[in-house]
C-alpha positions in Angstrom: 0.0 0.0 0.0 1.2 3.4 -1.3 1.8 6.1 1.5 0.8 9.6 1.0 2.9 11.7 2.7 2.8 15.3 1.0 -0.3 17.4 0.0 0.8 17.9 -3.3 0.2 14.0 -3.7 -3.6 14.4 -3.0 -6.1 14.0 -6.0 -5.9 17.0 -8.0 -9.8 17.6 -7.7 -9.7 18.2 -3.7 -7.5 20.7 -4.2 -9.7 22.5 -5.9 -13.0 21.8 -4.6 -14.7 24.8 -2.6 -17.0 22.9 -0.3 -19.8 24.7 -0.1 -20.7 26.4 3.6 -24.3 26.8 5.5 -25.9 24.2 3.9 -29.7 23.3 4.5 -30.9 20.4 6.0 -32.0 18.6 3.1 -28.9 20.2 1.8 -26.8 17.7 4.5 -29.4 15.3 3.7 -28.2 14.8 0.3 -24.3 14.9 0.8 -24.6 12.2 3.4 -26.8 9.8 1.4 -25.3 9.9 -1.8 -21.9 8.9 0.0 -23.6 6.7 2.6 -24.7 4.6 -0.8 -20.9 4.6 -2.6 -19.6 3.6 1.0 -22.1 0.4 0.6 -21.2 -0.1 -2.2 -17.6 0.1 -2.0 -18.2 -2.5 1.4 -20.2 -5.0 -0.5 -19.0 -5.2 -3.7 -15.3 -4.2 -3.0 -13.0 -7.4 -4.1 -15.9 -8.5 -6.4 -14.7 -4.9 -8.2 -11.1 -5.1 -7.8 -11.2 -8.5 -9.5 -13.0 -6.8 -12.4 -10.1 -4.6 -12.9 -9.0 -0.4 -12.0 -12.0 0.4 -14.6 -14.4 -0.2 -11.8 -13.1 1.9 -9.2 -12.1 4.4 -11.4 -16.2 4.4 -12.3 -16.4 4.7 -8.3 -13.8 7.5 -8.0 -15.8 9.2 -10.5 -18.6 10.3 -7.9 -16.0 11.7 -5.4 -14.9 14.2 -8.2 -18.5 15.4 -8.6 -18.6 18.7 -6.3 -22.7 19.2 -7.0 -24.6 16.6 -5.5 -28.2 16.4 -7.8 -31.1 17.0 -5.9 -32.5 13.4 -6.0 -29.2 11.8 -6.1 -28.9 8.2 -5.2 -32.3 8.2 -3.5 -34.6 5.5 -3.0 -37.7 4.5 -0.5 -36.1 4.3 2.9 -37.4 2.4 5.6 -40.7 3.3 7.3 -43.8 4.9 6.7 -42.4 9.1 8.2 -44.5 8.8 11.3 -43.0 7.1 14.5 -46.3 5.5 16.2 -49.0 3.9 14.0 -51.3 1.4 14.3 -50.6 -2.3 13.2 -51.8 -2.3 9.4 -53.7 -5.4 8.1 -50.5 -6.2 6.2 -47.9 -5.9 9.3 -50.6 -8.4 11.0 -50.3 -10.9 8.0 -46.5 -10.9 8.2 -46.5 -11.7 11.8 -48.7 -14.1 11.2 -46.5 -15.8 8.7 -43.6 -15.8 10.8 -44.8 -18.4 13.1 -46.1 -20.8 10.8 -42.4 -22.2 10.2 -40.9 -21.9 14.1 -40.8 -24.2 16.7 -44.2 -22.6 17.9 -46.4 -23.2 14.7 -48.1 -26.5 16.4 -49.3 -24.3 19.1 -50.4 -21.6 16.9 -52.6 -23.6 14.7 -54.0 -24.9 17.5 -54.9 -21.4 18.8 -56.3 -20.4 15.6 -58.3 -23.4 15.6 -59.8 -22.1 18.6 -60.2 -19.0 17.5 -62.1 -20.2 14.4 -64.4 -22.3 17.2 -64.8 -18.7 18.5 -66.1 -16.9 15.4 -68.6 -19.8 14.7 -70.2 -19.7 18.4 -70.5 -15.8 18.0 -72.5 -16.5 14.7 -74.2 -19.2 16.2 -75.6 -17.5 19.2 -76.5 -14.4 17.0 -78.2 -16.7 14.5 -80.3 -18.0 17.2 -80.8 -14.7 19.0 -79.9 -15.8 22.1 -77.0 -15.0 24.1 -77.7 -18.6 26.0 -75.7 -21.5 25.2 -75.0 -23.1 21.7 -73.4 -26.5 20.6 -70.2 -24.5 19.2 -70.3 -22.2 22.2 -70.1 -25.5 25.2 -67.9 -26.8 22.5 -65.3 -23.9 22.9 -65.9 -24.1 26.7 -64.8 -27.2 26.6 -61.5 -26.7 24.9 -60.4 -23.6 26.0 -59.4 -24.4 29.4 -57.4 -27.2 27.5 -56.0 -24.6 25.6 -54.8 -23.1 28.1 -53.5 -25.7 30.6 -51.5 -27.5 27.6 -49.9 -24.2 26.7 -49.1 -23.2 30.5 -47.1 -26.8 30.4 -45.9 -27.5 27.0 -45.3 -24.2 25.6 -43.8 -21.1 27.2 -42.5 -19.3 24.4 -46.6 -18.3 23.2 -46.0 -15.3 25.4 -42.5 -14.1 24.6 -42.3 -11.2 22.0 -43.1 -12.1 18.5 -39.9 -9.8 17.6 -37.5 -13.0 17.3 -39.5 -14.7 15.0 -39.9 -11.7 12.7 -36.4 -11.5 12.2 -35.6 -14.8 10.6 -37.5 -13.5 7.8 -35.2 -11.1 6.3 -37.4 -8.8 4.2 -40.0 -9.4 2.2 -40.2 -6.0 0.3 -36.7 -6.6 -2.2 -35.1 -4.4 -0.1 -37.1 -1.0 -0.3 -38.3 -1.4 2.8 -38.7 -3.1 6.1 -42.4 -5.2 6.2 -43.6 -3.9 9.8 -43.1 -0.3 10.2 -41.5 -0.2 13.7 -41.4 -2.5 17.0 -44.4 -4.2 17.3 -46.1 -3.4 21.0 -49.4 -3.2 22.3 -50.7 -0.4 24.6 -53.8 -0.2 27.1 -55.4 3.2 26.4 -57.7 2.1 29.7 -54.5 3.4 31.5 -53.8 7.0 32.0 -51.5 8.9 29.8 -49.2 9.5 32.2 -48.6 6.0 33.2 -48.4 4.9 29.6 -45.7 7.6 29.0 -44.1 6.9 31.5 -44.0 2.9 30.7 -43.1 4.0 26.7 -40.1 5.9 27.8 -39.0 3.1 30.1 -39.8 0.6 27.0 -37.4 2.7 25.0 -34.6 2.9 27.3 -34.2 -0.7 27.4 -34.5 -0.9 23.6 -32.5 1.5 23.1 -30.0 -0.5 24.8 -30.7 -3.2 23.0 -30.0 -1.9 19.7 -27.0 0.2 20.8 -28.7 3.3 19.6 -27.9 6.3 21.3 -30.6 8.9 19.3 -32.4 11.4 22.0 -33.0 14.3 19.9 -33.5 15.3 16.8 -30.8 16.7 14.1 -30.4 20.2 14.7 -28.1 23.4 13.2 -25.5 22.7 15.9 -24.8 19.0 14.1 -24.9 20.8 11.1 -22.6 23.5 12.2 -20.4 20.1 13.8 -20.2 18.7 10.5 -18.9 21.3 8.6 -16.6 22.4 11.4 -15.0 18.7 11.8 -14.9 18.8 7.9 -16.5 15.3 7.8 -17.5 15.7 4.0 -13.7 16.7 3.1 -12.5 13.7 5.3 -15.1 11.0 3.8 -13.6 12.1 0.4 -10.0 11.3 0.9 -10.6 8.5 3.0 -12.8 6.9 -0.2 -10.3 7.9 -2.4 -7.7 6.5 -0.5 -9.7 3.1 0.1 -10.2 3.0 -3.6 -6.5 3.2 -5.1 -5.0 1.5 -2.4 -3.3 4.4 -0.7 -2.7 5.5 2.9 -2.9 9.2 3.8 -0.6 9.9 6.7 -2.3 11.9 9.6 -0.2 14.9 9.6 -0.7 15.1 5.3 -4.9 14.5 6.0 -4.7 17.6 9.3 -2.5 20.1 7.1 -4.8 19.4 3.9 -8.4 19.6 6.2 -6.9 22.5 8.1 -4.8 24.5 6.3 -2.8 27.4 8.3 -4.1 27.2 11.4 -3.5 28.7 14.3 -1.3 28.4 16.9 -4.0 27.7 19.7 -5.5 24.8 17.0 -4.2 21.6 16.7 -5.6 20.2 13.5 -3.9 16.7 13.8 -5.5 15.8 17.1 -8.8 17.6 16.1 -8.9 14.7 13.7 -7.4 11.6 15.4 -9.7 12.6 18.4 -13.1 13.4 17.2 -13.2 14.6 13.3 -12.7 10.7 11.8 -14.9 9.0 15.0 -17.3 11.4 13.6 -17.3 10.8 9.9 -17.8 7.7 10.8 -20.4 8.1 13.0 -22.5 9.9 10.3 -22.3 7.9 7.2 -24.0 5.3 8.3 -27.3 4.6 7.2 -28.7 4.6 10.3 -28.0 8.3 10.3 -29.8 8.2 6.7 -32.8 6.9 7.8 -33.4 8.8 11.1 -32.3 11.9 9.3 -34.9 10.9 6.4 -37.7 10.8 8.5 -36.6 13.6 10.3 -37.0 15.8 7.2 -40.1 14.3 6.1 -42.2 15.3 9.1 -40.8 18.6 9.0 -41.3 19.2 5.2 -43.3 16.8 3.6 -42.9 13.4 1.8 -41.6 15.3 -1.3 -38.7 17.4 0.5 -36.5 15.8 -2.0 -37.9 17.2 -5.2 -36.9 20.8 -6.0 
């Protein structure tokens, strides 16, 4: 691997690019998405491309020389429907459904809809008859619920743990343009006061947040904007791609003196970047940040913020 060790051996195109200053939200929306997706691709498909030959990376390197971004560059539907809480749709229940019928629980849960079905009949029974007394479907289901329930107490433990694990093992349905259940799937007693179903939400997302190693408790603002230009993670991203993609090293002091050019003696642009700069260029293009940022902007703009 080649080592960069001047400025002058930087891709002639950095030097001189003007990154432009102030930009809007949907403005950072764009910038982080388009190289979000040639970061993915450069992950996934990276020796498959090197194997092809320096024609496909050059294609790659292509995008980092392109200093406008177009508005609806590289975008496609991202997870989620824009709103954070709905209601369980007719096609989230169907999935969910499905993703028992091939676990280690789908003997129990034909059973159960079995019983169900015994259900539905005695209600139409009883209604037919307009009565509300007893019906041979109705002292049938008394019968075989409590056996219902004393089986599954015994035999089968998992009925009551979270259908979340068995969703998973689906991978998704949707080709990959989005997720088939919109969120976490909970359920919620409105009999309860809103205070103490706040407060139980709140405590449901700590732990899930834990979980999932997510660390989101506000929304994007101008001070992460003002962050990202400050830490110069779009100038960073660049040269680290570009790096990654001719199989070249850029020496710390060379990346510092390029991102920060004359600085001043109170500054120290070399541990500006080994101590927060490139942890945050990382941090942000990720598409976790893409998505939350995506939904972000859709609430606060509209489903079309995109199109100008």
């Amino acid at each position: 691997m080649e080592k960069i060790k001047n400025i002058s051996e930087l891709p002639d195109w950095f030097h001189k690019r003007s990154y432009r200053k102030q930009l809007s939200d949907k403005d950072w929306y764009r910038e982080i998405r388009w190289r979000q997706n040639l970061q993915s691709l450069v992950e996934m498909h990276g020796e498959a491309l090197l194997n092809i030959g320096e024609e496909s990376y050059e294609f790659l390197s292509k995008f980092l020389e392109k200093e406008d971004v177009r508005p609806d560059s590289m975008i496609y539907v991202v997870p989620g429907e824009g709103v954070p809480v709905l209601d369980l749709t007719v096609g989230e229940t169907a999935f969910l459904a499905f993703s028992t019928q091939k676990s280690d629980v789908s003997a129990m849960v034909e059973k159960y809809i079995k019983l169900l079905e015994l259900w539905r009949e005695a209600c139409d029974e009883m209604q037919a008859a307009g009565s509300s007394g007893p019906t041979p479907a109705f002292g049938q289901y008394e019968v075989e619920l409590p056996a219902f329930l004393d089986q599954l107490e015994k035999d089968d433990p998992k009925f009551d743990c979270p259908i979340e694990q068995y969703s998973k093992c689906l991978m998704n349905p949707w080709l990959s343009y989005g997720r088939p259940l919109n969120g976490h799937p909970v359920t919620i007693d409105t009999q309860f006061d809103d205070e103490t179903i706040l407060h139980h939400v709140k405590k449901w997302l700590v732990e899930k947040r834990k979980t999932e190693g997510i660390k989101a408790r506000r929304p994007f603002n101008q001070n992460d904007f003002d962050d990202w230009e400050y830490y110069k993670i779009r100038e960073i991203f660049d040269l680290q791609m570009w790096a990654t993609l001719n199989d070249k090293k850029i020496l710390d002091r060379v990346l510092a003196e390029a991102l920060w050019p004359n600085a001043p003696d109170d500054f120290s642009p070399i541990d500006t970047l080994r101590t927060t700069a490139r942890k945050k260029t990382k941090d942000i293009f990720q598409f976790e940040t893409v998505v939350r940022l995506y939904g972000q902007l859709q609430l606060a703009h509209g489903e079309n913020f995109l199109i100008e």
